[in-house]
Phi, psi and omega in degrees: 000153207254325216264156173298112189237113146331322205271332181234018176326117191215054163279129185278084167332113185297340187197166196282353185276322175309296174316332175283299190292350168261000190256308176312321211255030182271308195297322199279338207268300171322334175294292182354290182079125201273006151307295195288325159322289191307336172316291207287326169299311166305323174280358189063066197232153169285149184253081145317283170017271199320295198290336165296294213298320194292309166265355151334269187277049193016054183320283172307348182248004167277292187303319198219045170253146170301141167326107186086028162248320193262219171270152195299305171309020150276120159216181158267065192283075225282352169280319155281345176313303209269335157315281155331296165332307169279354191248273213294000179251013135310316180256341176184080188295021144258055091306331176294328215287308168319313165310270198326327179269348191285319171307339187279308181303314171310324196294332176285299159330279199305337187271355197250156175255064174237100171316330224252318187293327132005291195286319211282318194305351191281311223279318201295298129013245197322321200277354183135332203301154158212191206225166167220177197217123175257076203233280205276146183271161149338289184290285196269336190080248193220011149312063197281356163309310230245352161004114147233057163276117163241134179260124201271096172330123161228180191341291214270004165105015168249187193250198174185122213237140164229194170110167146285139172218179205209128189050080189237154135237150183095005166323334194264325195216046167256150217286343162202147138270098148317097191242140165250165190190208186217139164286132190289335182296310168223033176107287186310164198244155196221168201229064165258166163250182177205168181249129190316306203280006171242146214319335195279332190268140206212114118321087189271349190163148151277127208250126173295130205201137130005304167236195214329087197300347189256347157315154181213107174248147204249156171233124133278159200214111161288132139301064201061030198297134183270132176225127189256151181325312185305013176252330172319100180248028173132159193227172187047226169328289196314312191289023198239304203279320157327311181302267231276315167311298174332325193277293201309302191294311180313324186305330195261322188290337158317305180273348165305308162322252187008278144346320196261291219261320183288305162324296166319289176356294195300325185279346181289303179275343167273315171308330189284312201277001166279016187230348182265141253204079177248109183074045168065043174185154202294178181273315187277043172242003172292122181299321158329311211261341161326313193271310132024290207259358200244318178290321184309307187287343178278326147312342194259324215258354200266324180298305167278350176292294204269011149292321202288310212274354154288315175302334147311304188286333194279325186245015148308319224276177209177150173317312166323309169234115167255025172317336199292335182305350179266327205276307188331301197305311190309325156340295213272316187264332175247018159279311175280342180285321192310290170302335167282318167314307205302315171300319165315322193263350202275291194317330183284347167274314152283004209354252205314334211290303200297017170256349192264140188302341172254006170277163203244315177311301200303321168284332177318305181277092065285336224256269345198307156324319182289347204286306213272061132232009176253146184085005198126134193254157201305355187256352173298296167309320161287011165284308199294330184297288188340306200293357154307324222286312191308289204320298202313296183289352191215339200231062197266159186212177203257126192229151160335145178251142226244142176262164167292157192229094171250351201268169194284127170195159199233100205278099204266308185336305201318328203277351164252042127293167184231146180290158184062182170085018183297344187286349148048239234244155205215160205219165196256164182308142173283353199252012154308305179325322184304327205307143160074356172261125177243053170240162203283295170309312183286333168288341196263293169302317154321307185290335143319317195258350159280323149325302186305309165338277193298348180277347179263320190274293194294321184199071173297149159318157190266147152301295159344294162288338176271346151304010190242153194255293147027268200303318199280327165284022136291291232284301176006293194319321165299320183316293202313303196305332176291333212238346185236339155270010162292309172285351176291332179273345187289318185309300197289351177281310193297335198247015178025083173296176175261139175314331206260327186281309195262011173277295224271332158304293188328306165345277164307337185308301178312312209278321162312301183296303178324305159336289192283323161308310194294342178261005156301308194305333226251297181309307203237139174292131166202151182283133174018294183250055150241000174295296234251036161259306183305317161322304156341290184317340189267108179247143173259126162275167215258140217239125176245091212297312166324280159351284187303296157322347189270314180284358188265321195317303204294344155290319199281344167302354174241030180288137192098328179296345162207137167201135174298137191284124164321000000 
C-alpha cells in the first residue's frame, strides 16, 4: 500500500539509519498523543519537545547535511527528504513547518561558495539549530527585484546590513538566517548570514496565522547588523540563483505535507463514518459516500504516485536534464491543491465532526489550505508550466529511462543548478507513458491529450489570447493534467499498482480534464475551431461497476488500521 500507516510502516528505507529516525520520531509523536497535539495547538505553544527530540537524534543534522560536512550516515537525500516531509506533516504541519524552512534556509548555505560557514552550520546542525530563510518583504513579498534589504560598504571593507524581511519561520531562534538583499554600492544582488540571537537582529514580532499555530513566524528588522565577508555566502548570479533553487527544493517538499496531512484525514474519517449509524445503517453503506471515500482515496494514492515519480527526476536531474523544473511545479500546485480536495471531499462526509477541537480533522482544515499558497501561489506556478508546452508536445528527444530512485545518495546536484533556459529543456514522447496499458479509462484520456495536441496543431492561441493571462493559466490547467497523468503511469507501472485502482484514477482524470475544457468554453472567447475541439474534449468515463468494488473492498479495508493514541 502507497498510503503512509504508523502502525504498519513497510516502506523500503534505503539504510538502517534512515528507518531508526523515521521509526523515533514516529515513536515521539505517538508517546505524544493527539490530545496534548491539539493542547499545544490550541495554545499556540512553541514546541520545545519536538527541537529536544530533534537534537536528541540528530534528526536535522543526518538529513540535511551534505555529504562530507557532516556523519558518515549524512546526506542530502531528496528520497528521504521527502519522505520525512510526510511523516511530520502526518502529525502536525507546524512541526513540518519547522523542518520546511530550515530547509529554505540551508539552501543558500550548500549553494554558496563559503567553506568556512558550510562547516560552521554542520557543526550547528548537529548541535540542534534550525534555520531561516530571509527572503520575502513587507511590502514586496517575493519580489527580489524590489529587495530592500541593503548591505551598506564601509572603510574598512565590511558591511553594515539594514532592512527588514516578513513572513520568515523560525525567525525568533533560528541558529543563522539566510537573508538576500542587494549590495548598496553596486546593486548586485547577495547571500549573507546573521544570527537571531545579536544585539543587531530585532525579532519584531510574531505574525499569527490560521494554521501552524504553534509555529513562529516572523517579521525581523537589522539594525546596523555589521557583517563581514566570512558572513558572505554569495553575490551576483550565484545569490540570484541561490533564491530560486532554493524555492525549486522548497516546492517539492509542500506536497509531500500535503500527502501526509490528507492521509491522516482519510483514517480519521473513515473510522468515524464506519462506526455511525444514521437511519438504521452505517454512513459507509450509503452509496454517495462509497463513491465519496472511493475518489478521495483514489486522488490520495494518484498524488503520491506522481510526488514519488518526481521526486525521481529531482534526484536524476543533471545539466543535460532538467525536466524536473516542469514536475517540481506540478508538485507544489496540483499535489497539494489535490490534498486539499481530499480533505475537502472527506469534510463533506463527515461535516460537524471535522469541526469539533479534539480531532486531527479540525487542524487539517486550518493548515492544509497554506500548501498550495506557499513557495509561490498556484498561478505563479502555472506561468511557469505554460513555457513548456511546445517543447513537451513537438520537440521530443531520447533520454535515458529514469528508475526509481530509492538508493542511497547524496543528490549534491540540486545545490549546482542554474536558473533559466527553460525553452531548453527537451522531453522524451510523451505517448511512451500509454505503452502496455489496456484499460478503458486511460484509453479515453489519451484521446483527451491528443485532442489538446491537435488544438496546438489546428487552431494555437491567437497572440491576442496568449497576452491575456486569464486564458492562458486556464489552458495550463489542461496542460499540468496532461504532465501528472504521464507520471502517475510511469509510477504505477514501477509500484505494479493495482488495476482496478489506476481505471478509478483515470475515472477523475477524465472528469477532471472535462471540466477544465468546459470552463475554456464558458469563461473564454475563443475561435470556432478551438470552441469545437475543447467540446471534443469533454468526455465520460466508462463507468466500471467491477472496478469500483474492487477500490471500496480496499478502502473499507482499512478501517481501523490506524488511529491515533489520545
Amino acid at each position: 500500500m502507497l498510503l503512509f500507516n504508523p502502525h504498519n510502516d513497510q516502506r523500503e528505507h534505503a539504510d538502517e539509519m534512515t528507518r531508526q529516525l523515521v521509526e523515533k520520531t514516529i515513536a515521539f509523536f505517538e508517546k505524544k498523543g493527539l490530545k496534548q497535539i491539539k493542547e499545544d495547538d490550541q495554545a499556540m505553544l512553541w514546541y520545545d519537545d519536538f527541537l529536544d527530540f530533534i537534537k536528541e537524534e540528530n534528526v536535522f543534522a543526518t538529513m540535511l547535511t551534505p555529504t562530507g560536512y557532516g556523519t558518515d550516515d549524512s546526506r542530502w537525500d531528496m528520497g528521504r527528504i521527502g519522505e520525512f516531509n510526510e511523516v511530520l506533516a502526518f502529525y502536525g504541519l507546524c512541526y513540518w513547518y519547522a523542518w520546511q524552512v530550515s530547509i529554505l534556509g540551508l539552501g543558500p548555505i550548500w549553494m554558496g561558495n563559503n567553506e568556512a560557514i558550510k562547516h560552521q552550520t554542520a557543526q550547528l546542525l548537529q548541535d540542534g539549530g534550525i534555520f531561516a530563510f530571509g527572503l520575502s518583504e513587507k511590502d514586496h513579498g517575493a519580489d527580489l527585484y524590489s529587495s530592500e534589504v541593503m548591505l551598506h560598504p564601509q572603510p574598512d571593507g565590511t558591511y553594515l546590513a539594514s532592512g527588514s524581511k516578513y513572513y520568515i519561520g523560525n525567525g525568533n531562534c533560528a541558529a543563522l538566517v539566510s537573508t538576500f538583499g542587494k549590495l548598496a554600492d553596486s546593486g548586485e544582488y547577495v547571500f549573507f548570514v546573521v544570527k537571531s540571537d545579536h544585539p543587531n537582529y530585532e525579532c519584531v514580532k510574531k505574525i499569527d496565522t490560521s494554521g501552524v499555530r504553534q509555529a513562529y513566524v516572523a517579521e525581523y528588522c537589522l539594525h546596523d547588523y555589521p557583517i563581514t565577508q566570512e558572513d558572505i555566502l554569495s553575490v551576483g548570479q550565484l545569490a540570484w540563483d541561490s533564491s530560486l533553487s532554493t524555492v525549486n527544493i522548497g516546492k517539492f517538499e509542500l506536497g509531500f505535507a500535503a500527502i501526509g496531512i490528507a492521509t491522516h484525514c482519510f483514517y480519521e474519517a473513515l473510522n468515524h463514518a464506519a462506526k455511525r449509524s444514521l437511519y438504521g445503517q452505517f454512513v459507509t453503506d450509503f452509496p454517495h459516500v462509497r463513491k465519496t471515500f472511493t475518489e478521495a482515496y483514489a486522488r490520495l494514492n494518484a498524488a503520491k504516485l506522481f510526488a514519488l515519480r518526481a521526486g525521481d527526476y529531482l534526484r536524476s536531474a543533471s545539466d543535460d536534464d532538467r525536466r524536473y523544473l516542469l514536475f517540481n511545479p506540478i508538485v507544489k500546485m496540483k499535489v497539494t491543491s489535490q490534498g486539499e480536495k481530499v480533505v475537502n471531499q472527506l469534510h463533506d462526509i463527515i461535516a460537524a465532526k471535522g469541526f469539533e477541537q479534539d480531532t486531527y480533522f479540525e487542524m487539517a482544515l486550518r493548515d492544509i489550505g497554506m500548501l498550495p499558497k506557499l513557495e509561490g501561489t498556484e498561478h505563479v506556478n502555472m506561468a511557469l508550466n505554460v513555457k513548456f508546452i511546445r517543447n513537451y508536445f513537438f520537440d521530443p528527444v531520447d533520454y535515458p529511462e529514469i528508475p526509481r530512485r530509492n538508493d542511497i545518495a547524496d543528490d549534491s546536484y540540486l545545490f549546482r543548478q542554474f536558473t533559466g533556459g527553460l525553452a531548453k529543456i527537451r522531453f522524451p514522447d510523451y505517448r511512451l507513458a500509454y505503452q502496455g496499458f489496456d484499460s478503458t479509462n486511460v484509453a479515453i484520456f489519451r484521446e483527451q491529450v491528443e485532442l489538446f495536441r491537435q488544438l496546438l496543431i489546428q487552431a494555437p492561441p491567437t497572440q491576442e489570447q496568449m497576452g491575456n493571462i486569464d486564458y492562458m493559466l486556464a489552458a495550463g490547467e489542461l496542460f499540468t493534467l496532461i504532465v501528472y497523468a504521464q507520471l502517475i503511469l510511469e509510477n504505477s507501472q514501477l509500484y505494479q499498482l493495482d488495476e482496478n485502482l489506476l481505471q478509478h484514477i483515470f475515472d477523475f482524470l477524465i472528469r477532471d480534464y472535462s471540466e477544465f475544457a468546459l470552463q475554456m468554453i464558458l469563461n473564454h472567447n475563443n475561435l470556432p475551431q478551438q470552441e469545437g475541439i475543447y467540446h471534443s474534449m469533454i468526455k465520460k468515463p466508462a463507468q466500471d461497476k467491477i472496478s469500483f468494488e474492487s477500490v471500496w473492498k480496499q478502502v473499507i479495508g482499512l478501517e481501523d488500521t490506524y488511529r491515533m493514541a489520545e
